[in-house]
HTML snippet that shows the backbone in 3Dmol.js (N, CA, C, O; Angstrom):
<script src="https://3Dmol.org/build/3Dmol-min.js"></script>
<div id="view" style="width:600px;height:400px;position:relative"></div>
<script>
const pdb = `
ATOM      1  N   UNK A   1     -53.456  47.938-135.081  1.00  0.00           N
ATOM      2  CA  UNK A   1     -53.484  46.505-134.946  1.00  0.00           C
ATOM      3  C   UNK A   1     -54.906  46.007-135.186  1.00  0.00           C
ATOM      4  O   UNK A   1     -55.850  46.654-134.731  1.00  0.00           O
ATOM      5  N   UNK A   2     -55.113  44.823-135.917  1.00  0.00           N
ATOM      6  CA  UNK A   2     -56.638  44.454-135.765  1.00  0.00           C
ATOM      7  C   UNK A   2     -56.872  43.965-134.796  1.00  0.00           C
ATOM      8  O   UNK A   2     -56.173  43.409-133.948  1.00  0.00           O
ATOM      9  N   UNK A   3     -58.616  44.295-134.950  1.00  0.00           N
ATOM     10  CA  UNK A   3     -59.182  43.699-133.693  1.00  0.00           C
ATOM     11  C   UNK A   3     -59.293  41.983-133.424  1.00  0.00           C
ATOM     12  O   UNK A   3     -60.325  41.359-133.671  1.00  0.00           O
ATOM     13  N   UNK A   4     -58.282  41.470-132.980  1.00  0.00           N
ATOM     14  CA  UNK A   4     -58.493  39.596-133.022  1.00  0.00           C
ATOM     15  C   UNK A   4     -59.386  39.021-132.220  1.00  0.00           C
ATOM     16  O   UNK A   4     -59.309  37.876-131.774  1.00  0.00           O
ATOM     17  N   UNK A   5     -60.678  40.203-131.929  1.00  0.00           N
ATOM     18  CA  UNK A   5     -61.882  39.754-131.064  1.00  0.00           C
ATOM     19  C   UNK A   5     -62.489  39.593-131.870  1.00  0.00           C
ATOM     20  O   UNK A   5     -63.453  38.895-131.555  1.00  0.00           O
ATOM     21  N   UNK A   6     -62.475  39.987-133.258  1.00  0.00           N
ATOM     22  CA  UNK A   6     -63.674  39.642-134.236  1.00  0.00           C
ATOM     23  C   UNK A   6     -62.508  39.044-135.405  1.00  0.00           C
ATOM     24  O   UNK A   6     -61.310  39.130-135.678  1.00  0.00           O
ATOM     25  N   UNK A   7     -64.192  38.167-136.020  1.00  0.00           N
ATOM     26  CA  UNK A   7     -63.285  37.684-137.305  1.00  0.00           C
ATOM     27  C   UNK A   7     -64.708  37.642-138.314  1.00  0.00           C
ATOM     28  O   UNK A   7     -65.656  36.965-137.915  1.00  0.00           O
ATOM     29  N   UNK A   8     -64.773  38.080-139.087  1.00  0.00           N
ATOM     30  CA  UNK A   8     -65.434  38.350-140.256  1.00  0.00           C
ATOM     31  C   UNK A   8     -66.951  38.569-139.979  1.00  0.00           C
ATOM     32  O   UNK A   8     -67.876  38.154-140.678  1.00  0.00           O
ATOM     33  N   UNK A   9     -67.046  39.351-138.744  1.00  0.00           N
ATOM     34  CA  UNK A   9     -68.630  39.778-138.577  1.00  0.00           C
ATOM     35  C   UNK A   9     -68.733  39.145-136.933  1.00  0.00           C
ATOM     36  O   UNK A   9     -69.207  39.866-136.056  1.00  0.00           O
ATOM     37  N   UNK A  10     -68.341  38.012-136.676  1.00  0.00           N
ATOM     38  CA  UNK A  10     -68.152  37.433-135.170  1.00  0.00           C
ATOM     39  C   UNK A  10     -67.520  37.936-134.406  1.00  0.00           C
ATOM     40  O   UNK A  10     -66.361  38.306-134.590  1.00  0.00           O
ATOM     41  N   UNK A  11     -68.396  38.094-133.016  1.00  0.00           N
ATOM     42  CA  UNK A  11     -67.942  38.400-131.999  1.00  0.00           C
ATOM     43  C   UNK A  11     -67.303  37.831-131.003  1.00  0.00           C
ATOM     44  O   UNK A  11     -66.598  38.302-130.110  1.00  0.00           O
ATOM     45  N   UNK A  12     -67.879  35.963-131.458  1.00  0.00           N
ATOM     46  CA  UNK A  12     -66.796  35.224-130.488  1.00  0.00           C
ATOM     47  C   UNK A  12     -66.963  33.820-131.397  1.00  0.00           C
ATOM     48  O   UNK A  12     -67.872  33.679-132.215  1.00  0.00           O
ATOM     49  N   UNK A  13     -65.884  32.753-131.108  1.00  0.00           N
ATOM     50  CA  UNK A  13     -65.600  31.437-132.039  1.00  0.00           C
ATOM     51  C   UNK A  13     -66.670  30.962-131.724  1.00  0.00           C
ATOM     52  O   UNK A  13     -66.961  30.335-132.743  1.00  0.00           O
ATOM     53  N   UNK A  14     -67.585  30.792-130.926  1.00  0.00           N
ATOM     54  CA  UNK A  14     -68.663  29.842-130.475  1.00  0.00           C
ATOM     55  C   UNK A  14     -70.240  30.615-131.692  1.00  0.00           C
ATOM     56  O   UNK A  14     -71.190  30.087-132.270  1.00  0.00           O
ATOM     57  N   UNK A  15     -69.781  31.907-131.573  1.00  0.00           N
ATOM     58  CA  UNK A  15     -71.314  32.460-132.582  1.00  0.00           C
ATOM     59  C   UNK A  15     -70.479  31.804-133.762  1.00  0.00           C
ATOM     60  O   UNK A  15     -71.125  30.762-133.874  1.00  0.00           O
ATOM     61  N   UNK A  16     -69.635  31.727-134.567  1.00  0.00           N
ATOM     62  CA  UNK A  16     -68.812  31.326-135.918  1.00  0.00           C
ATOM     63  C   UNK A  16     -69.722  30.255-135.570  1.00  0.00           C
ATOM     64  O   UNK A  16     -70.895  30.382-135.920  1.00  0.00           O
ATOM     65  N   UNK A  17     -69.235  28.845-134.704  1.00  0.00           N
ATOM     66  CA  UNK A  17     -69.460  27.676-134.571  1.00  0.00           C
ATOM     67  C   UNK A  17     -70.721  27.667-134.725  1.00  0.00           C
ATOM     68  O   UNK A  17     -71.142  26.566-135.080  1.00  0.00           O
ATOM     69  N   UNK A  18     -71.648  28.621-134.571  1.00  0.00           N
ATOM     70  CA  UNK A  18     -73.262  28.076-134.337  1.00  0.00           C
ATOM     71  C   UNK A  18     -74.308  28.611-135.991  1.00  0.00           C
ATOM     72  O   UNK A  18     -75.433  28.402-136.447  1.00  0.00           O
ATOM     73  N   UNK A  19     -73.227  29.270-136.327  1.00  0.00           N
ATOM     74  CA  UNK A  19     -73.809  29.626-137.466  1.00  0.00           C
ATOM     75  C   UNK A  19     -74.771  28.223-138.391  1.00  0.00           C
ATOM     76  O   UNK A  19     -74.425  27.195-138.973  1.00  0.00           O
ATOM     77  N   UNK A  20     -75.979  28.844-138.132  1.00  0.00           N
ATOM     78  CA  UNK A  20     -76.658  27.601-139.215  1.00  0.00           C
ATOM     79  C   UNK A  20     -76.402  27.709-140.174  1.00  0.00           C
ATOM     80  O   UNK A  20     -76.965  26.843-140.843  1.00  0.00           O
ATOM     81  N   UNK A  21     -75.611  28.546-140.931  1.00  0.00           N
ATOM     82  CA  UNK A  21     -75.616  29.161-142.574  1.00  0.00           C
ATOM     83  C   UNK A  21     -74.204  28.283-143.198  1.00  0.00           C
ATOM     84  O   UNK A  21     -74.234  27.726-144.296  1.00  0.00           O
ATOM     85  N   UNK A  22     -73.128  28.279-142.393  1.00  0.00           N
ATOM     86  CA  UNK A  22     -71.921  28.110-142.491  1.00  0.00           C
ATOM     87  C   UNK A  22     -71.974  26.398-142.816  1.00  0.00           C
ATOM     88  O   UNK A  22     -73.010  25.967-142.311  1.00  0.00           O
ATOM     89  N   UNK A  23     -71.350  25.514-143.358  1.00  0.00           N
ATOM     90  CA  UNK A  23     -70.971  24.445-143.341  1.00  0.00           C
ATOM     91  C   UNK A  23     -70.025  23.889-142.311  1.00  0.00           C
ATOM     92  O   UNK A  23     -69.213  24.806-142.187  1.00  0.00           O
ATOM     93  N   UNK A  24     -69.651  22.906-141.486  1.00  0.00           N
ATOM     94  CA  UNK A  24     -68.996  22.017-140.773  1.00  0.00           C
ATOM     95  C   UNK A  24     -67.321  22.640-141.330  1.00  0.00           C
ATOM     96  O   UNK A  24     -66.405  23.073-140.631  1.00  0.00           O
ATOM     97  N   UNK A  25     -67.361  22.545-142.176  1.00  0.00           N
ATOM     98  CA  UNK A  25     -65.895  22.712-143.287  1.00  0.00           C
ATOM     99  C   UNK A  25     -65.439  24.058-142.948  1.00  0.00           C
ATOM    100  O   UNK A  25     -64.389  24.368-142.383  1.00  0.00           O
ATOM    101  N   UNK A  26     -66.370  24.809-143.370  1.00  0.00           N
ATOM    102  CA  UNK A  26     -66.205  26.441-143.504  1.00  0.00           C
ATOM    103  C   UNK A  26     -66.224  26.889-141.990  1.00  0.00           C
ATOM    104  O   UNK A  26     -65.417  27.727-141.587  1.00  0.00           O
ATOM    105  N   UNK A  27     -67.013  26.405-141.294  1.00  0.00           N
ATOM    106  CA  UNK A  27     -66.509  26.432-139.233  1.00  0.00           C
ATOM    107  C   UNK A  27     -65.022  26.584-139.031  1.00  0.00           C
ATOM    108  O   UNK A  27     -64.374  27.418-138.399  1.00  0.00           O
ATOM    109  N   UNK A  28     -64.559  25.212-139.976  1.00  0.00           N
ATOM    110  CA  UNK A  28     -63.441  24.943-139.254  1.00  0.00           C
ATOM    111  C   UNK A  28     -62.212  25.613-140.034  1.00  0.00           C
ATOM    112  O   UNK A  28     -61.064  25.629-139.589  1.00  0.00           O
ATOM    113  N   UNK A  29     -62.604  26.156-141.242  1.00  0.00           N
ATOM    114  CA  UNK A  29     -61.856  27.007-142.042  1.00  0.00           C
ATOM    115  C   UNK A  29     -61.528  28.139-141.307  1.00  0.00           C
ATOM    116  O   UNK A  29     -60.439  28.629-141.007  1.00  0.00           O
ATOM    117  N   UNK A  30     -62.742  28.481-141.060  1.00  0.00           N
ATOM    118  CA  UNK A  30     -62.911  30.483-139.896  1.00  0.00           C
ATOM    119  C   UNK A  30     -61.970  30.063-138.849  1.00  0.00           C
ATOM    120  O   UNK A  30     -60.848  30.568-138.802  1.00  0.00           O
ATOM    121  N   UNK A  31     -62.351  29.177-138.010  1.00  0.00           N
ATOM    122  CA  UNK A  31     -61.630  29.118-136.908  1.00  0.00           C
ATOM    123  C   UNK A  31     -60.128  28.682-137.159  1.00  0.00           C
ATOM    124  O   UNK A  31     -59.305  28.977-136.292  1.00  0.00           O
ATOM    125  N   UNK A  32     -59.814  28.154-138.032  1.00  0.00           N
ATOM    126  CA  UNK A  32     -58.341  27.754-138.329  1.00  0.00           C
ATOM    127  C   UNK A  32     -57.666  29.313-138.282  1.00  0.00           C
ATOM    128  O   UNK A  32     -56.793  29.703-137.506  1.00  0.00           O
ATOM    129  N   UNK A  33     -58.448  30.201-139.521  1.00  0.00           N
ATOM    130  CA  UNK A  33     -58.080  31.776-139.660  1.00  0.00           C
ATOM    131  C   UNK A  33     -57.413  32.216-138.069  1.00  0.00           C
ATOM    132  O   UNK A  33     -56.304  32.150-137.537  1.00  0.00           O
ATOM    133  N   UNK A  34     -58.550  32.610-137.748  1.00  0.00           N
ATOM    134  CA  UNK A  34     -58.646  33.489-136.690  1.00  0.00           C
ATOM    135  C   UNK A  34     -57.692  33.184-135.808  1.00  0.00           C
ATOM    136  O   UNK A  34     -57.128  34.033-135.118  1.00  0.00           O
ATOM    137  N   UNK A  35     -57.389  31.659-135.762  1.00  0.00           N
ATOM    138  CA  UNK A  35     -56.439  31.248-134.492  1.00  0.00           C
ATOM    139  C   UNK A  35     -55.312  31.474-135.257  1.00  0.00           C
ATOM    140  O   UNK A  35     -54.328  31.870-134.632  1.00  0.00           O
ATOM    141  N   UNK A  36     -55.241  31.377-136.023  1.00  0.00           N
ATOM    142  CA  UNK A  36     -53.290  31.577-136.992  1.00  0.00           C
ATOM    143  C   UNK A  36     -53.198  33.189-136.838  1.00  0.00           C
ATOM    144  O   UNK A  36     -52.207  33.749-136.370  1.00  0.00           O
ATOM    145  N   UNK A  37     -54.486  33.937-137.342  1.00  0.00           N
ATOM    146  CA  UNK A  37     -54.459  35.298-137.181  1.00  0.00           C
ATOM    147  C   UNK A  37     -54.063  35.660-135.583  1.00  0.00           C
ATOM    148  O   UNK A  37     -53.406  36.692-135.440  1.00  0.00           O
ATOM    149  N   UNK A  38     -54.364  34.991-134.517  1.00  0.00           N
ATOM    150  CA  UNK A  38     -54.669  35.362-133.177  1.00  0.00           C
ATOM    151  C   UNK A  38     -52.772  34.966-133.010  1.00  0.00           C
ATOM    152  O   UNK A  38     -52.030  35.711-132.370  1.00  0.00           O
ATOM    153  N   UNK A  39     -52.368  33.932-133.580  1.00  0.00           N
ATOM    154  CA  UNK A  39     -51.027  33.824-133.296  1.00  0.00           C
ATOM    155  C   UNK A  39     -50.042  34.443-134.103  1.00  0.00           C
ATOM    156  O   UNK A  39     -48.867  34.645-133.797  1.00  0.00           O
ATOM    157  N   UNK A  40     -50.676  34.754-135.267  1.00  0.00           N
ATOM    158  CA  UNK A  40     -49.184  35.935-136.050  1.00  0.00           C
ATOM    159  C   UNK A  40     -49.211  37.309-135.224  1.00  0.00           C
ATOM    160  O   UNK A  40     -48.214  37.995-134.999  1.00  0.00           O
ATOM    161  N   UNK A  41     -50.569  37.607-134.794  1.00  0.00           N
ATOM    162  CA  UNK A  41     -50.883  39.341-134.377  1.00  0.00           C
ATOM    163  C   UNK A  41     -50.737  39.649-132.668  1.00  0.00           C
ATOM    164  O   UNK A  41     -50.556  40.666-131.997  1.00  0.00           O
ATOM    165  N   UNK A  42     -50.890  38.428-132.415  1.00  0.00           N
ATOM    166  CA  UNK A  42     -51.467  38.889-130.726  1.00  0.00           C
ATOM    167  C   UNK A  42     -49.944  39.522-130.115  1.00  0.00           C
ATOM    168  O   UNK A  42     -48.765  39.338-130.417  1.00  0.00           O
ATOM    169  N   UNK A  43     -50.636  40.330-129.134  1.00  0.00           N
ATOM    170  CA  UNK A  43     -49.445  41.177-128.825  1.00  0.00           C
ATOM    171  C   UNK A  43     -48.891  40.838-127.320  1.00  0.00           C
ATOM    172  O   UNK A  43     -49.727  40.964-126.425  1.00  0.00           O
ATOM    173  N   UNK A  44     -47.671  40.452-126.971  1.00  0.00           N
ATOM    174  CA  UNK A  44     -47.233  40.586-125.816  1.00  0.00           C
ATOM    175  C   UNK A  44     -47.629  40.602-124.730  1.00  0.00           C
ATOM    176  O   UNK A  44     -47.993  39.668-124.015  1.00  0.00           O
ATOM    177  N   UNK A  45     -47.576  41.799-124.518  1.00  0.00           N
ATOM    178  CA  UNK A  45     -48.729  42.568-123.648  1.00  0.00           C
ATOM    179  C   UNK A  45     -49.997  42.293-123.059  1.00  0.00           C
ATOM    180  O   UNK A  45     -50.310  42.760-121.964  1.00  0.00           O
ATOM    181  N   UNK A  46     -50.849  41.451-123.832  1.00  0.00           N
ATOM    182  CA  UNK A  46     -51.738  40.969-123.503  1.00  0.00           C
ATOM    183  C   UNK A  46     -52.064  39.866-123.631  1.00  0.00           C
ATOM    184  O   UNK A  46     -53.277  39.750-123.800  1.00  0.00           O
ATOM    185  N   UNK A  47     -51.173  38.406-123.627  1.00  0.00           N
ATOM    186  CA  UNK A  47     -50.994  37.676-123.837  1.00  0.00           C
ATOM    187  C   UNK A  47     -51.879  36.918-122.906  1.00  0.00           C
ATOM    188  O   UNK A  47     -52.417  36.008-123.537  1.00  0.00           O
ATOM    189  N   UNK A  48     -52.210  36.932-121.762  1.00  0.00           N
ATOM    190  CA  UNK A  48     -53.323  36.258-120.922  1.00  0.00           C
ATOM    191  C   UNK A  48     -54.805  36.750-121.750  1.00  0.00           C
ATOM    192  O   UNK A  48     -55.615  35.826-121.678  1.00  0.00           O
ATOM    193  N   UNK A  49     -55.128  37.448-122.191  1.00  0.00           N
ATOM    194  CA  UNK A  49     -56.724  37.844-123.179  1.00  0.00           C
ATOM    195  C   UNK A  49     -56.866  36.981-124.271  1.00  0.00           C
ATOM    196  O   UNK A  49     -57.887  36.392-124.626  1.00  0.00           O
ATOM    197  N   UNK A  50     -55.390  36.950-124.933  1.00  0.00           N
ATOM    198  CA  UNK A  50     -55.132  36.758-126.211  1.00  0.00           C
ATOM    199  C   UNK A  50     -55.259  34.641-125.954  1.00  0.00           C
ATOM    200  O   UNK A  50     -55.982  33.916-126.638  1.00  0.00           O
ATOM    201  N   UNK A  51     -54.369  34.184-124.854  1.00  0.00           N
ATOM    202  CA  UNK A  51     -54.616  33.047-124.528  1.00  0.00           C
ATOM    203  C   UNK A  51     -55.965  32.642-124.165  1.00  0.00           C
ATOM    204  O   UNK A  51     -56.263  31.608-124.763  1.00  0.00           O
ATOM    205  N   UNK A  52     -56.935  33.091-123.371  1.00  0.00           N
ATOM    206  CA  UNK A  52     -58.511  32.856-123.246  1.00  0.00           C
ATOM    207  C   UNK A  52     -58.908  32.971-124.897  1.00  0.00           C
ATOM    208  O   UNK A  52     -59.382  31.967-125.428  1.00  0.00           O
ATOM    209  N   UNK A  53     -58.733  34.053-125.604  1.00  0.00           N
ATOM    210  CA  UNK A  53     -59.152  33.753-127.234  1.00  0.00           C
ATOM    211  C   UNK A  53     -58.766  32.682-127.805  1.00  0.00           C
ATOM    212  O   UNK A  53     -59.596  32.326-128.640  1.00  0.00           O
ATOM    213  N   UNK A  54     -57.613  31.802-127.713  1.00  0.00           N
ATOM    214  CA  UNK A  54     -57.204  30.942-127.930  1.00  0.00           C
ATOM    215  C   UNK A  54     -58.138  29.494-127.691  1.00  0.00           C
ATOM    216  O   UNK A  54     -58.520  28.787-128.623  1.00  0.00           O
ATOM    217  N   UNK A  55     -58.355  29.281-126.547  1.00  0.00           N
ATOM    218  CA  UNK A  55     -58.884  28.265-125.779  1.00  0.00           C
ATOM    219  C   UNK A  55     -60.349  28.770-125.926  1.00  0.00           C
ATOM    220  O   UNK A  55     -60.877  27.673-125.743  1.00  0.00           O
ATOM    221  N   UNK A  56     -60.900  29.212-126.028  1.00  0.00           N
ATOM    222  CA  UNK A  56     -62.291  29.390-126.604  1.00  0.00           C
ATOM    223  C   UNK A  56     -62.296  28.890-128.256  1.00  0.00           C
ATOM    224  O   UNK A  56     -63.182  28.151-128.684  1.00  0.00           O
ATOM    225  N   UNK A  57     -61.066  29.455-129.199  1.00  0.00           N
ATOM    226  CA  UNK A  57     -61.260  28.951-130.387  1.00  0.00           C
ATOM    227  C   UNK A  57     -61.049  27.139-130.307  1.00  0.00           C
ATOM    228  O   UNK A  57     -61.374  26.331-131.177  1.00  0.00           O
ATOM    229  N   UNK A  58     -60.723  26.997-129.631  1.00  0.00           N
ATOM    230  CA  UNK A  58     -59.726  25.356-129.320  1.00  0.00           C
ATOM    231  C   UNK A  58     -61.132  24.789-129.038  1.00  0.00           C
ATOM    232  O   UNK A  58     -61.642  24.004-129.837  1.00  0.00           O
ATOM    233  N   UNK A  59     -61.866  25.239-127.731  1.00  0.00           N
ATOM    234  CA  UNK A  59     -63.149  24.606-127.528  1.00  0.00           C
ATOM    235  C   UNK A  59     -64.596  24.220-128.661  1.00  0.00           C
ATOM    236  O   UNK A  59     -65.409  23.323-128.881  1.00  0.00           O
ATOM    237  N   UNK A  60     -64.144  25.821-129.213  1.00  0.00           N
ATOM    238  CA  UNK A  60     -65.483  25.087-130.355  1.00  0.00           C
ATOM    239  C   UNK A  60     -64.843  24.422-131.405  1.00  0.00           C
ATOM    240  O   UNK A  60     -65.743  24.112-132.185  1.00  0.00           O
ATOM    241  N   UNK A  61     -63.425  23.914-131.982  1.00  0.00           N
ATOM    242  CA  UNK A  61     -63.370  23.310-132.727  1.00  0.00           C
ATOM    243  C   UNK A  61     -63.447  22.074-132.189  1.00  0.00           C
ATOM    244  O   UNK A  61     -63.867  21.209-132.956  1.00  0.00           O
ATOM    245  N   UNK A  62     -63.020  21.568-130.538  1.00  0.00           N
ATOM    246  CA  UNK A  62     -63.282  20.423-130.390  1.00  0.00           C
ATOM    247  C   UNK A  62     -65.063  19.907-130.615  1.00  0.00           C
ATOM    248  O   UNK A  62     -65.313  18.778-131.039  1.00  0.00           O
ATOM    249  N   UNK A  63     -66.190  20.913-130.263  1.00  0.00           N
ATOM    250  CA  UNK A  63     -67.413  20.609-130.204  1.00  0.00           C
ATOM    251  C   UNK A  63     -67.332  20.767-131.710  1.00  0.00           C
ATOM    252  O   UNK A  63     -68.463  20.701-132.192  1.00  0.00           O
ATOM    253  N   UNK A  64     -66.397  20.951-132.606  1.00  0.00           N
ATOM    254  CA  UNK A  64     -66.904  20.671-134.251  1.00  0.00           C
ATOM    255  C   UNK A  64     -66.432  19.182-134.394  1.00  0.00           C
ATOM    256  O   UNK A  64     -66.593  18.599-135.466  1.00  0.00           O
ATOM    257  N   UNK A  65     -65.792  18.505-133.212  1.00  0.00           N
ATOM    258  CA  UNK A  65     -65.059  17.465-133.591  1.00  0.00           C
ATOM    259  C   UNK A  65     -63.515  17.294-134.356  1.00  0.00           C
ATOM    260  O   UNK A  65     -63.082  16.314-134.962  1.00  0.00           O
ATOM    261  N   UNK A  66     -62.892  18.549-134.107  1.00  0.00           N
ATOM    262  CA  UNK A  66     -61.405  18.584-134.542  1.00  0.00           C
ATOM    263  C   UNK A  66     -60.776  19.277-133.491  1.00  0.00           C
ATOM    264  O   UNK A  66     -61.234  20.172-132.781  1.00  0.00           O
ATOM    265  N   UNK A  67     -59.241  18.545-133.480  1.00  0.00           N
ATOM    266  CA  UNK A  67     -58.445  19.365-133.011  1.00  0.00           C
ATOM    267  C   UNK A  67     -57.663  20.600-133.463  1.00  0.00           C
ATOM    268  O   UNK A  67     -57.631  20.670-134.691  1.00  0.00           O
ATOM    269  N   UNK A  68     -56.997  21.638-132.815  1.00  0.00           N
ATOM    270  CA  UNK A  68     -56.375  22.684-133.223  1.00  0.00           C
ATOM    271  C   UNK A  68     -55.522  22.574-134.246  1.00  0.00           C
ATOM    272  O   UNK A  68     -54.916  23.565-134.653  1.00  0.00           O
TER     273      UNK A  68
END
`;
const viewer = $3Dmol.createViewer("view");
viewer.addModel(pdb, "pdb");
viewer.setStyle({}, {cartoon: {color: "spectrum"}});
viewer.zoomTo();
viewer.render();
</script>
């Protein structure tokens, strides 16, 4: 299973979000990923971890100024 703690070098949605390199756009591109990825993959089982990943991605897109 992949790891849905990382997404393309990040260790959490808030380092994605802070990236000075990244554009506003491309923030919200990653984080769109990761959360669709976090909801096709996440497993059962750990569905309370997988929900905190969730709501952390939810938080920095609101501090990008979008909703989920």
């Amino acid at each position: 299973m992949a790891d849905l703690y990382r997404f393309a070098g990040f260790t959490s949605p808030s380092r994605l979000e802070r990236d000075p390199f990244l554009s506003r756009e491309d923030k919200i591109s990653g984080l769109a990923t990761w959360r669709s990825m976090v909801e096709r993959l996440a497993d059962k089982r750990d569905a309370d971890e997988h929900e905190q990943l969730m709501q952390e991605i939810d938080r920095a897109f609101a501090r990008l100024g979008r909703s989920s």
